[in-house]
C-alpha positions as CSV (number, residue, x, y, z in Angstrom):
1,X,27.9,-11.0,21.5
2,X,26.3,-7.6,19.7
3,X,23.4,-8.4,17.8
4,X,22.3,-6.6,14.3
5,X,19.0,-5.4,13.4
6,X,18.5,-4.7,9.8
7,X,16.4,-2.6,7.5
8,X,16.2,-2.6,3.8
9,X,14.6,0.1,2.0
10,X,14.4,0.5,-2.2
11,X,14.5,4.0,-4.4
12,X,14.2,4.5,-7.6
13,X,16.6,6.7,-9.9
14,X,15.4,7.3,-13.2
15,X,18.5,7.6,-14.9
16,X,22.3,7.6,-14.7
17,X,23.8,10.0,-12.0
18,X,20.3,11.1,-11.0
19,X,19.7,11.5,-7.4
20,X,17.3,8.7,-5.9
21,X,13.5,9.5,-6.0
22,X,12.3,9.3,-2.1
23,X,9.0,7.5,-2.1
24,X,8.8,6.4,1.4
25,X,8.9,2.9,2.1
26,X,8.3,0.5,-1.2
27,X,9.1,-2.6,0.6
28,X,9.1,-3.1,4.5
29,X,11.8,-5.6,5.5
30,X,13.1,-5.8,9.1
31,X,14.8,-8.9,10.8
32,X,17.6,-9.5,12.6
33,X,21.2,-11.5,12.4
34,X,19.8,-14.4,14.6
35,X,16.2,-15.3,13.4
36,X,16.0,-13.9,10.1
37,X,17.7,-14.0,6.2
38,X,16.9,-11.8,3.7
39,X,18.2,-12.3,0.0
40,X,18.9,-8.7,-1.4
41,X,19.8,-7.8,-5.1
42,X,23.8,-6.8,-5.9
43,X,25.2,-4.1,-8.1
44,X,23.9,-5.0,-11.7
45,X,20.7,-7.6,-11.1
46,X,17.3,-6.9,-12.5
47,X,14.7,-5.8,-10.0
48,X,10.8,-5.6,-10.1
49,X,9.0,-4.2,-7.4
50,X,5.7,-4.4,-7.9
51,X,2.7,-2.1,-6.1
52,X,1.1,-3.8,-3.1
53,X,-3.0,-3.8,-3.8
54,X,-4.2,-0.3,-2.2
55,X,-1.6,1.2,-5.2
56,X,0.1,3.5,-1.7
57,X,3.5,2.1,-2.6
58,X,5.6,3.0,-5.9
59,X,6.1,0.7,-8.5
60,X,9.3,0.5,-10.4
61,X,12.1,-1.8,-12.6
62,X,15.4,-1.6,-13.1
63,X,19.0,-2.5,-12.4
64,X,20.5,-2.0,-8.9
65,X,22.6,1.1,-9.2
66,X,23.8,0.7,-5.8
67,X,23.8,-0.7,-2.3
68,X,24.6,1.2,1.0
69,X,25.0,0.2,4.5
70,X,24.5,2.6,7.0
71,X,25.4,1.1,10.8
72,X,24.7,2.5,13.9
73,X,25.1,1.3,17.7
74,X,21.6,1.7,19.3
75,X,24.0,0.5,22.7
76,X,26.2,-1.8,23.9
77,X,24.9,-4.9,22.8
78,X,22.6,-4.0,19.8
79,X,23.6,-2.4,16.2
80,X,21.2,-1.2,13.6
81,X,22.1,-1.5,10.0
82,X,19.8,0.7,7.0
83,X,20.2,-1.0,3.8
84,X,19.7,1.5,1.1
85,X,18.8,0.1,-2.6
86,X,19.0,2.2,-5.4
87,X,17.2,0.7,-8.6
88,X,18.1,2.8,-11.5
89,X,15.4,2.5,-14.7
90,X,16.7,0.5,-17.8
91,X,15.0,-0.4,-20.7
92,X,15.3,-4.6,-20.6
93,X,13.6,-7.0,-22.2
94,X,12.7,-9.3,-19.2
95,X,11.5,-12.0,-22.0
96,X,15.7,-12.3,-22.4
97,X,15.9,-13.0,-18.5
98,X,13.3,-15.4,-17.6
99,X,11.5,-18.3,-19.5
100,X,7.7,-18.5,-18.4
């Protein structure tokens, strides 16, 4: 049975019908279909990326615009899947999403 390697990557749109802003890598996830899980936003849920300490990666909010899967057979038994996130900027009021 084919196994799948997975990457995720995240970039930010700053508004409605805006092409994605390319900052490079913002978050680093990699795993694959038999060791690993990774929980990833849908269409329409509230993310927060923060920037990591040095400040090298961007730092954004927003609602996920959209999710695409780009697969492609590395060979016969291995396929590699890009997860491209696109967080669009919103204006919310995270005090209406979470209680602290």
């Amino acid at each position: 049975m084919p196994g799948i390697k997975y990457s995720i990557d995240y970039q930010e749109a700053t508004g409605s019908g805006t092409r994605p802003i390319d900052d490079g890598e913002v978050i680093g996830i990699r795993f694959d279909d038999e060791n690993g899980f990774a929980l990833i936003p849908n269409v329409g849920d509230y993310v927060h990326i923060g920037s990591d300490p040095s400040g090298q990666r961007a730092e954004f909010a927003g609602v996920v615009r959209s999710r695409s899967f780009f697969y492609q057979r590395t060979d016969e038994e291995t396929v590699f899947c890009h997860v491209n996130i696109v967080v669009e900027h919103s204006e919310i009021d995270t005090g209406l999403l979470i209680k602290e």
